[in-house]
N, C-alpha and C positions, 0 to 999 in steps of 0.2 A: 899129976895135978894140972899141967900147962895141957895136956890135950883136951881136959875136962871143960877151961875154963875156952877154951878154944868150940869144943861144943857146943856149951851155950851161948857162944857170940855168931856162931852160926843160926843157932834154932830162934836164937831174938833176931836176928835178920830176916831171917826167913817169914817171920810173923810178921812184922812189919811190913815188908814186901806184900804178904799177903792181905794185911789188911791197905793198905794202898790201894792192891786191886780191887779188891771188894767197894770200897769207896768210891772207887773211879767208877767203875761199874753201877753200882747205884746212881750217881750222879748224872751218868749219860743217861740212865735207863729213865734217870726221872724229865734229863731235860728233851726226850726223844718224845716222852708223854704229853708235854705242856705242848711241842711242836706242833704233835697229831692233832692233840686238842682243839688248839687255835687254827689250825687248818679247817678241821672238823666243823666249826664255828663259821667260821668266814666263806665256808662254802655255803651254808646252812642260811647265812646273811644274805648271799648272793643271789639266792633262790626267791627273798621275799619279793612280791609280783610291786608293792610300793615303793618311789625314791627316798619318800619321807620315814618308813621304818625301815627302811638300809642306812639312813644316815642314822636314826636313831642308836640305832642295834649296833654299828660302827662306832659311833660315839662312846657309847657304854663298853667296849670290846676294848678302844686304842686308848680309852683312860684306867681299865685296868692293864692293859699290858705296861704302859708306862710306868703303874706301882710294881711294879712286879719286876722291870725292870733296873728302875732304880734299887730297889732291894738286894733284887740279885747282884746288881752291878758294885753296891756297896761292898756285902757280904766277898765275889772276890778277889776285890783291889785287898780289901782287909785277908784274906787267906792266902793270895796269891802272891804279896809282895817280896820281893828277894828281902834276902836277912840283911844282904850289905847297905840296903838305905834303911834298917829297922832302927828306932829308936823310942827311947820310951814315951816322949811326944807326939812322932808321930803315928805311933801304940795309941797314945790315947785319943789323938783326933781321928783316926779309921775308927777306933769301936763307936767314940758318940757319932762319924758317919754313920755307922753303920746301924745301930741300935736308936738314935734319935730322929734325923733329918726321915726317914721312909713315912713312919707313922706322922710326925709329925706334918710334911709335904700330903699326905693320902688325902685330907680333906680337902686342898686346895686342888688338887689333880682331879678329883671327883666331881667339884662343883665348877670346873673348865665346862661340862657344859650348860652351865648356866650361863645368857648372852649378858646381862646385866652384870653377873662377875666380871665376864670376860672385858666389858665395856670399863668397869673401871680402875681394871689393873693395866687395862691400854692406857687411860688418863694417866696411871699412876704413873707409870713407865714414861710417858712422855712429858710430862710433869719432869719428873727427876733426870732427864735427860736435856731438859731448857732452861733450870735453875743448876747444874752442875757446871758449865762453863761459867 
């Protein structure tokens, strides 16, 4: 009986193990893609013969990658944290990180290049930086 139960703590390890790899594997494979991608991109930008649709095209590039990497970067603080600072608080502020702040942050990252946003969340900012002392 003890070698049996002994077998199946191997063959569940085993799977595990293996799905680990498989995971890991996917995960590179996909962040090797975004990499190329945005290479791909950025050379394809660099090539426009105008300054003004480089900055454009740039614009629109470095305010998705910021969503993208805020998401990512949520997603993982949230999967990556060690279990000895896990607690069910900080359980629950990682996931509304994770699941709230991207989507909700994506419209204001997107209209960064609008000058007139940009103009008055510079007031705003200094605003709240002259009335705080």
């Amino acid at each position: 009986m003890q070698s049996l139960l002994d077998e199946a703590g191997v063959a569940n390890c085993l799977r595990e193990v293996g799905l680990i790899v498989v995971s890991a594997c996917l995960v590179f494979g996909c962040f090797v893609f975004i990499v190329v991608s945005y290479v791909q991109i950025f050379r394809a930008v660099l090539r426009i013969p105008f300054e003004q649709g480089q900055h454009k095209a740039f614009s629109m590039c470095l305010t998705h990658l910021a969503a993208v990497s805020l998401f990512v970067s949520t997603g993982i603080f949230g999967y990556l944290k060690p279990p000895s600072i896990s607690s069910p608080v900080l359980d629950l502020v990682v996931s509304v990180l994770y699941s709230v702040v991207p989507p909700a942050v994506n419209p204001l990252i997107y209209s960064m290049r609008n000058q007139e946003l940009k103009d008055a969340l510079w007031k705003l900012a200094q605003w709240m930086l002259c009335h705080q002392q």
